[in-house]
N, C-alpha and C positions, 0 to 999 in steps of 0.2 A: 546449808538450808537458807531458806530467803525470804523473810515477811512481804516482802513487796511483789516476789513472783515464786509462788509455792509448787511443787513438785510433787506429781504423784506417781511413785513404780507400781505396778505390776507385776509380779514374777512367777514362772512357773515354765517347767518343762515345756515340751511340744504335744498336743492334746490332752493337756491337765484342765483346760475349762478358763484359760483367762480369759478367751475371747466370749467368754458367755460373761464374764464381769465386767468385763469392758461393754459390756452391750448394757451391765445394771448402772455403772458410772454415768453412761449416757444419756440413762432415762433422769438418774439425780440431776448432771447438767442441764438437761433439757427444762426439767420441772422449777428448778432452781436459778433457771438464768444463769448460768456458769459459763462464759466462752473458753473451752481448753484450746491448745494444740499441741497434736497427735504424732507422739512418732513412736517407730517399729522398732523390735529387736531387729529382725531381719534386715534392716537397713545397717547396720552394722557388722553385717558377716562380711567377711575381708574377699572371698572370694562369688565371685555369681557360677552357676550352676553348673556349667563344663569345666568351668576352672576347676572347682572342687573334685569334680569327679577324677580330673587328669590329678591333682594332686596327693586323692586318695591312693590312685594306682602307685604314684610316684614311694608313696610314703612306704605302703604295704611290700613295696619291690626292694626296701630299704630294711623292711624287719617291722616295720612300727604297725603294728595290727589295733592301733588305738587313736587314733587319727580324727576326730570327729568336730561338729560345730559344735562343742561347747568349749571349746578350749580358748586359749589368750590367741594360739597361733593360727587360729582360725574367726579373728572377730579382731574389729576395731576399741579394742576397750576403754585407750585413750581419745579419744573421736568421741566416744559414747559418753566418758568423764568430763570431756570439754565440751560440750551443747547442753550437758545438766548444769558445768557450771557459769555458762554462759547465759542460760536462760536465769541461772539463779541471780545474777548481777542486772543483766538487762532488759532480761525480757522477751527474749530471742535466741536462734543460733540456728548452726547450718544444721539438715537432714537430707535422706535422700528415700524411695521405694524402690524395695525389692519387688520385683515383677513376679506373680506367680503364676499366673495363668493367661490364657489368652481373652479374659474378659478383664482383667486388670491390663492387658496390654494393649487393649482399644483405647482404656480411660487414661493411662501415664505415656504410649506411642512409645513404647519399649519391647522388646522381642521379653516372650516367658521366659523365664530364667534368670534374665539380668536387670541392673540396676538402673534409675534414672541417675540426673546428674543431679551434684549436690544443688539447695536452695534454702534460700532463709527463710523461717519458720514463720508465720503472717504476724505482721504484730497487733496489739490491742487484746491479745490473750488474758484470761484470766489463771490462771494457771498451765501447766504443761504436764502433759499424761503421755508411760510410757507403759507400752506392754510387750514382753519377749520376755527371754532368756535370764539376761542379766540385769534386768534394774535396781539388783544390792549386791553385784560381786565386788571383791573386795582380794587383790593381790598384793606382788610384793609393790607392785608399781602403779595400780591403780587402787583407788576408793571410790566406787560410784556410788555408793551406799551413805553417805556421808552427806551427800548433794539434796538427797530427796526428804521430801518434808513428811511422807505419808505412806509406806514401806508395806503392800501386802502381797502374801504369799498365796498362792491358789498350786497344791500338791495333792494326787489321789496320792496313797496307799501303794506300794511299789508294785505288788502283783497286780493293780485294777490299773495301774498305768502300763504296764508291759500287756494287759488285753485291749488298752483303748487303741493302741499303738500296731499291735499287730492285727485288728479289725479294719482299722485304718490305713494303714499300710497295703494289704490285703484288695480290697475292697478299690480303693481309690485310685492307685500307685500301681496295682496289679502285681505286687510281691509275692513272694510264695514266704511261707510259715517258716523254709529255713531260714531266706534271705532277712527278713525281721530280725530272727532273733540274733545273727552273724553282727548285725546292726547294734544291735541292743548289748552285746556283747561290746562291741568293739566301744562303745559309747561309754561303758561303764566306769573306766576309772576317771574319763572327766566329770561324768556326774556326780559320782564321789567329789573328784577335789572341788569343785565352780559349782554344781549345780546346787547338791546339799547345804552347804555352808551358808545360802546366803539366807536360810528360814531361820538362821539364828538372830539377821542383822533386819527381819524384818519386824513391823509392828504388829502385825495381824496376820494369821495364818489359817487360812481356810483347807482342811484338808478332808475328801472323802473317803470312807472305809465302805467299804459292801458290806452287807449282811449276810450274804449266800456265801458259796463256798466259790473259793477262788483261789484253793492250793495248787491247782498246774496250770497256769493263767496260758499255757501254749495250746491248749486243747479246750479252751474256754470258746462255748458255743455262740456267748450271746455277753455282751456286755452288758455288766450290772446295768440295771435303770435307776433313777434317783429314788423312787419306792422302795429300792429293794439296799436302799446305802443310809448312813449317818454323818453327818459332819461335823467332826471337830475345830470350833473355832479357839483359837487361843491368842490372847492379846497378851504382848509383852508388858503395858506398863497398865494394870486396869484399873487405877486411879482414875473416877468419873464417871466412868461406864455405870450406869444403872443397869444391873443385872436382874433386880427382882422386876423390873419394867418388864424386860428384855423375857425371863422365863413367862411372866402372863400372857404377852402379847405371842408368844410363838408356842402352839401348843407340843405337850410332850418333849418337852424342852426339859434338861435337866446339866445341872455345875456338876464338871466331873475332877474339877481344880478350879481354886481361888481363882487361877487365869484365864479360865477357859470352861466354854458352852459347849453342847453337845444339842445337835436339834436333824429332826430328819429332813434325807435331803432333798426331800420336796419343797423343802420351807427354806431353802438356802438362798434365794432369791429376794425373800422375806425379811431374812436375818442379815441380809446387808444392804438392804435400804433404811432399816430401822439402826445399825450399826452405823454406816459409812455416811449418811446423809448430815448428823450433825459435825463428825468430822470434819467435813468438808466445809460445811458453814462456819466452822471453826477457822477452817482457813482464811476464808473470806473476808471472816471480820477482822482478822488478825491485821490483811494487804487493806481493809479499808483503812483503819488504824493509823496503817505505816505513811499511807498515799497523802 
């Protein structure tokens, strides 16, 4: 970690909702005068989008029916470890974007699917923000978790993630219901070992449960909406946190552990501007301090 250039992860599966946090961090920078910079998980996957596909086949024709991007053999993890702690020393380091579409491939002059070339991160930042996959794994060989100064975790509920995901998939991708779940399947024991683990290494962990019923998430019609879910926040160290603030200001709010809020998910928006905003100022004051 780095008083003079503080780090903030992001983490959370694919369609967990980081990128709706990363859109609330934005509005705090914005309002706050914060200059970040930005980089992606996806800029870290080892392979661009044919590659993968051919290696998938390659894998499967081998026996290995677990092959997926969460794993070390499919991601630059020390790449990932050396620009958090690059930036943590200077202030900077290299990144690169993953191309995903053809409206991102007007703006970067890259074909869909693949990567730009690496570049150095602009400097005069005030901190560095990451959101993907891994912003707290933690193996035999790497520590990215270690690096970052502000650790949160954005996780539904297992069956409302296997509906965002096959909605999504579906919908977008034009999968079919089995092809998902072969996916989801196949995905399963890296999320186990990489994906779960790292909400232990995080500080804050925002996770959504539904209220409705969502026991065969395969034949789920409609994906929960935030009316109809709760959100368990849980901070790891909550020394400071004003909690009885925290319950007036967000209605229907209630402590379900010493560590952790419980507030509906309409108000999730709410409850991490009122959370996250003095953290970050915290950081702030910390790099004015240091400078």
């Amino acid at each position: 970690m780095s008083r003079a250039h503080p780090i903030i992860s992001i983490t959370g599966s694919s369609g967990a909702g980081t990128t709706s946090v990363k859109k609330t961090f934005e509005q705090i920078f914005r309002r706050e005068k914060v200059v970040a910079a930005y980089i992606e998980g996806d800029a870290f996957h080892r392979y661009n989008r044919l590659e993968m596909r051919t290696k998938m086949l390659e894998e499967a024709e081998r026996g290995n029916k677990h092959f997926s991007h969460f794993s070390p053999e499919t991601n630059l993890f020390e790449e990932l470890e050396k620009v958090f702690r690059d930036y943590g020393e200077s202030g900077t380091g290299m990144t690169r974007h993953y191309v995903h579409d053809e409206e991102e491939a007007k703006l970067y002059g890259a074909k869909p699917g693949t990567f730009t070339e690496w570049t150095q991160l602009p400097e005069g930042s005030d901190l560095l923000f990451y959101e993907g996959l891994h912003g707290a794994v933690v193996t035999d060989k790497v520590n990215v978790a270690q690096h970052a100064d502000l650790k949160i975790g954005v996780v539904p509920v297992i069956n409302l993630e296997w509906i965002q995901k096959l909605h999504r998939d579906r919908r977008d991708r034009g999968y079919t219901a089995e092809a998902v779940t072969d996916t989801i399947l196949r995905r399963m024991p890296d999320y186990v070992n990489y994906i779960c683990p790292q909400f232990a290494e995080t500080d804050i962990n925002f996770q959504r449960v539904p209220t409705v019923d969502t026991s065969n998430p395969f034949i789920a019609r409609w994906i929960p909406t935030p009316d109809e879910s709760m959100v368990v926040i849980r901070l790891k160290n909550p020394r400071g946190i004003d909690f009885p603030y925290l319950l007036s200001m967000i209605p229907h709010s209630f402590m379900s552990r010493a560590n952790s809020i419980v507030i509906h998910g309409a108000k999730l928006d709410l409850a991490m501007q009122l959370i996250l905003t003095p953290l970050i100022l915290q950081l702030m004051e910390r790099k004015r301090r240091t400078i």
